[in-house]
N, C-alpha and C positions, 0 to 999 in steps of 0.2 A: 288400663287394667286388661291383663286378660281375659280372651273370652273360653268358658268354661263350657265343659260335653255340651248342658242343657242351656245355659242363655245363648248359647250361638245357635240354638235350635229355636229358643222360642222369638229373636230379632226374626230367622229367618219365616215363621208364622207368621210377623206382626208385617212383615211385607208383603203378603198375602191379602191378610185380614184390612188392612189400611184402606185397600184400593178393589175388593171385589163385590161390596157393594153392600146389600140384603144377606147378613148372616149371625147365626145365634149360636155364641159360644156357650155353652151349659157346665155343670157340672157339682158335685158336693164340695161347699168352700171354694167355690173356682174363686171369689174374690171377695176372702175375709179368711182373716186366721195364716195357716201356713201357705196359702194358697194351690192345695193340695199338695202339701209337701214340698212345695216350688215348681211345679211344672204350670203352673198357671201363674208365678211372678211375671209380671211384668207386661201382659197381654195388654194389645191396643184394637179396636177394631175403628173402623171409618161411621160418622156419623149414621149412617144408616142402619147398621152393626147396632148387637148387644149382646153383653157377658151381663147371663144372667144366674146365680145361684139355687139350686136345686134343691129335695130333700132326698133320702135314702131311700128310692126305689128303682135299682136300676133297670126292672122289667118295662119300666115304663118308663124310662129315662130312652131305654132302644127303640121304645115303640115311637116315641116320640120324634125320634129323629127320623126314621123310618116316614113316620107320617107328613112331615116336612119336606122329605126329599119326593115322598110321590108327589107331592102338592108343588113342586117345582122349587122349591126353597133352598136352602144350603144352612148348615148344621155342625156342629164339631162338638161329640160329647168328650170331654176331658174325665178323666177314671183314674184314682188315687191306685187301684193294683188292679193286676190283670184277672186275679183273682175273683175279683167281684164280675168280671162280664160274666161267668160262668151263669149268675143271674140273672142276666139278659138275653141265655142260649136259642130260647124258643123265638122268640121275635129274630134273632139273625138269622136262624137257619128258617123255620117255616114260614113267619111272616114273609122275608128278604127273597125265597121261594116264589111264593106265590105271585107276589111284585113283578119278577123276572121272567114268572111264568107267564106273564098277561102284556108283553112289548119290554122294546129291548131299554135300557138302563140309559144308552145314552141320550133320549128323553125326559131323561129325572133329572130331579134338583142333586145336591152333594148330602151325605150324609157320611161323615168322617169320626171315628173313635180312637182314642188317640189317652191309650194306658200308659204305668206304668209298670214294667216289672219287675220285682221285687227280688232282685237276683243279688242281693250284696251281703246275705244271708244273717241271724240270731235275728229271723222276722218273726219265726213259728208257723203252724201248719197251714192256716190261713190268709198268708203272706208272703208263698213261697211259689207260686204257678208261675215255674218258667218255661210255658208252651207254646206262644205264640203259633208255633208252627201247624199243633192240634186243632187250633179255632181256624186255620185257611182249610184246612181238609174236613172239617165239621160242615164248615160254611160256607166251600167251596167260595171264598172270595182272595182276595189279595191281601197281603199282611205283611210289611215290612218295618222291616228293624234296621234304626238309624245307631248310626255307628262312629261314621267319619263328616267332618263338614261338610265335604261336600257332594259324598251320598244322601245326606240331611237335605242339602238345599237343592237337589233335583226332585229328592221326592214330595216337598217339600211346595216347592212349587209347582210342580208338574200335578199333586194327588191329591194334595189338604183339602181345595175346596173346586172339585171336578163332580161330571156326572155320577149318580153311582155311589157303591158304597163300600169302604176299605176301612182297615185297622194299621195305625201306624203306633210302633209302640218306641218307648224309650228304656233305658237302663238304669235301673234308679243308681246301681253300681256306681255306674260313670256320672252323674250328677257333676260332680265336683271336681271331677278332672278337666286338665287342659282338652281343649276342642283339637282335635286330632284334623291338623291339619295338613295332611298326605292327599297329593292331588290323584284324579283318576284317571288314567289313559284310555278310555273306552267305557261305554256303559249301552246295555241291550235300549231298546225304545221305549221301553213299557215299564224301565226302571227296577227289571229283577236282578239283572248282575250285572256289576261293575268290576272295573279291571282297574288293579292301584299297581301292579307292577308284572315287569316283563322278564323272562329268563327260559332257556330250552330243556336244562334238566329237572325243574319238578312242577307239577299245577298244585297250589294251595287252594281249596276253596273253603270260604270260612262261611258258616249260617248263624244267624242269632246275631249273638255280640260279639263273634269274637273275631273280628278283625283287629285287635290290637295283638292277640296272641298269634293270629296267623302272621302277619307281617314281623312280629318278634322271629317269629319261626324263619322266615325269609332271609333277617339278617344273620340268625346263628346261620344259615346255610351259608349266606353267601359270604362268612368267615372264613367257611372252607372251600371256596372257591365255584359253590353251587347258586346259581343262578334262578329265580323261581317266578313263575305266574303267579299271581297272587289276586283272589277274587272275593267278593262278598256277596251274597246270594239272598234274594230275600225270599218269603215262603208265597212263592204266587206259582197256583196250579195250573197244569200247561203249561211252564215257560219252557221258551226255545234253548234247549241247550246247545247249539252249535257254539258258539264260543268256547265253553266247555268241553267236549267234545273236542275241536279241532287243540286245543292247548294239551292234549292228555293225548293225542295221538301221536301232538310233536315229542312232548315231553316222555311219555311213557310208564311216568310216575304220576300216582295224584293221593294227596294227603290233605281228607277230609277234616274241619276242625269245628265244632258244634256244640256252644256252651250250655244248649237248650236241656230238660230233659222229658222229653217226647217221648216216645218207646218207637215211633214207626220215624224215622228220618227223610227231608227230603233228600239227602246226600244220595240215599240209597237208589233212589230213583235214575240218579247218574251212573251210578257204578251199575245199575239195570242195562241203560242204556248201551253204553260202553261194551255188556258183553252181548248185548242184541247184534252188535253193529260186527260181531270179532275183534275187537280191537284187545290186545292183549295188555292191558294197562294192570299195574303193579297199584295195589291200594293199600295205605295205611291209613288208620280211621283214629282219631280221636274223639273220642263222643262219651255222653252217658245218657244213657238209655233208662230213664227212671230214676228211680232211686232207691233207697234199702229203708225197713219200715224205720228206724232209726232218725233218720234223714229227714223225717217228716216236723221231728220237733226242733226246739229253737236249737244254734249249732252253727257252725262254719261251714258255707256253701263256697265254697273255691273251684274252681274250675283248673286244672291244672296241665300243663303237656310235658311231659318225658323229650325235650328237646334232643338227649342220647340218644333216644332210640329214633329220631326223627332223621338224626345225620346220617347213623349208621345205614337209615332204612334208605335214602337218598346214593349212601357211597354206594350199594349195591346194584350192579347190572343188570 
C-alpha cells in the first residue's frame, strides 16, 4: 500500500522514537479514540519510551515539556490544531526566554511540539490558524513545515528529538495524500531550505505547505520551455539566505508562493535582502496576508495561484 502525506511521516518518527532511548510522547487522545485525528496512529517508541495521554490543559502540557527538557529529558507534545498552542504562548515565549537566558540550549534535553494545522478549511473560527510562521517570530525559535518525504525525513531526523526546543507542524490538508515523493538536490545544514529543482530562468520559493503548488508552478513553466529553482523554506529566524540569494541573482526572477496566512511574511524578508544587496530581482508574490472577517467562519479555505499570470510574469525580460 501506499504511503500517504502523514504515515510516511509518522514511520519516519517511529525510527526516531524506537532507538533514542528516555522519551515521553504526550498529548489529548494521543492513544485512544482518533488518535488525534490520526497523527498519532501508529506511534512506536523503544522500551524505555512512553506515550502517555493527557488532559486539556495546554498551558501546562508546554510547561511540562519545558520542564523536562531543563531537567535533561526529551519530550514531544502531539497537538490536534495549531490553534490551541496559542494556549501555551506564555510558557514558549517567557518561560522558553528565561531558560535560554540562563546557558545555551544545547545543554538541554529535547522538547519538541508537533501540531496540526487545520488548513483543509469548513473547520470554523477555532480551527482555522494557519500561522506557523507567527509562533517562530513570537517565539523567536525554529518552526518547520513538512511537506515532501524527504524534507520530512531530514527534519525529522535531524530535529524531533535534539537539544532545545522547535515546533514541527503538519497539514491536516495533506493527510490523506500520496507522500510526495520528489527528491531534493541540496538542503541548508540547519534544515531551513531545501532545493527540489534546478532551472536559470525563475527562483520559486514556497513557505508553509505549498510546495505541491510551487513545483506544479514549475511544471506549467517548464511547458513553455522555462526552467525554475524551486525551494521550500521553513520559518527559522536568522536563516542564511545565500542560496536564495545566489539563485535570484542568477535567475533574476523570483516567485514567492505562501499558503500561510500571516500578515508579516518571511518571504519578505528575502525580497529585503535582495534589495539591500542591489540586486535588481523581478518579484511576483503569491500569498494572503490575513484574511477577510468573512473568512473566519466555517467556508472553503483554498489556496489558489493564477498560473497565467505566473508565465506571463516569467515570459517577461
Amino acid at each position: 500500500m501506499a504511503s500517504t502525506y502523514i504515515s510516511q511521516i509518522t514511520e519516519q518518527i517511529n525510527t526516531v522514537t524506537e532507538r533514542c532511548g528516555p522519551v515521553l510522547l504526550y498529548g489529548e487522545n494521543i492513544d485512544t479514540g482518533s488518535r488525534i485525528a490520526g497523527l498519532a496512529r501508529g506511534l512506536k517508541v523503544n522500551p524505555a519510551g512512553r506515550i502517555q495521554n493527557v488532559g486539556n490543559c495546554e498551558l501546562t502540557h508546554a510547561g511540562v515539556g519545558l520542564g523536562i527538557m531543563l531537567d535533561g529529558g526529551n519530550s514531544v507534545l502531539f497537538m490536534k490544531q495549531l490553534d490551541f498552542l496559542l494556549l501555551g504562548l506564555d510558557q514558549l515565549v517567557n518561560t522558553f526566554n528565561f531558560i535560554r537566558a540562563c546557558g545555551p540550549t544545547e545543554r538541554l534535553g529535547s522538547f519538541t511540539v508537533y501540531p496540526i494545522v487545520c488548513d483543509q478549511g469548513y473547520q470554523g473560527p477555532q480551527s482555522s490558524l494557519n500561522s506557523p510562521g507567527d509562533f517562530a517570530s513570537l517565539a523567536n525559535v525554529n518552526v518547520y513545515c513538512l511537506n515532501g518525504a524527504a524534507d520530512a525525513s531530514c527534519v525529522i531526523q535531524d530535529q524531533f528529538v535534539s537539544p532545545g526546543f522547535r515546533i514541527v507542524c503538519t497539514s491536516q490538508r495533506l493527510f490523506g495524500s500520496p507522500a510526495l515523493e520528489h527528491p531534493i538536490e541540496a538542503r541548508s545544514d540547519d534544515n531551513a531550505i531545501f532545493k527540489y529543482s534546478s532551472g536559470d530562468d525563475v527562483t520559486i520559493a514556497c513557505f508553509n505547505f505549498s510546495l505541491r503548488a510551487g513545483l506544479g508552478v514549475s511544471e506549467a513553466l517548464r511547458s513553455c520551455g522555462l526552467r525554475s529553482d524551486v525551494y521550500h523554506v521553513n520559518f527559522v529566524p536568522g536563516l542564511n539566505m545565500s542560496m536564495l540569494v545566489e539563485s535570484c541573482t542568477r535567475t533574476g526572477k523570483l516567485v514567492i508562493v505562501d499558503d500561510s496566512k500571516t500578515v508579516t511574511k518571511f518571504g519578505d524578508s528575502l525580497v529585503t535582502e535582495l534589495s539591500e544587496r542591489g540586486l535588481h530581482t523581478r518579484v511576483r508574490s503569491f500569498t494572503r496576508r490575513g484574511s477577510c472577517d468573512a473568512a473566519y467562519g466555517v467556508g472553503d479555505d483554498q489556496f489558489e495561484i493564477d498560473f497565467h499570470a505566473v508565465i506571463e510574469f516569467a515570459r517577461l525580460g
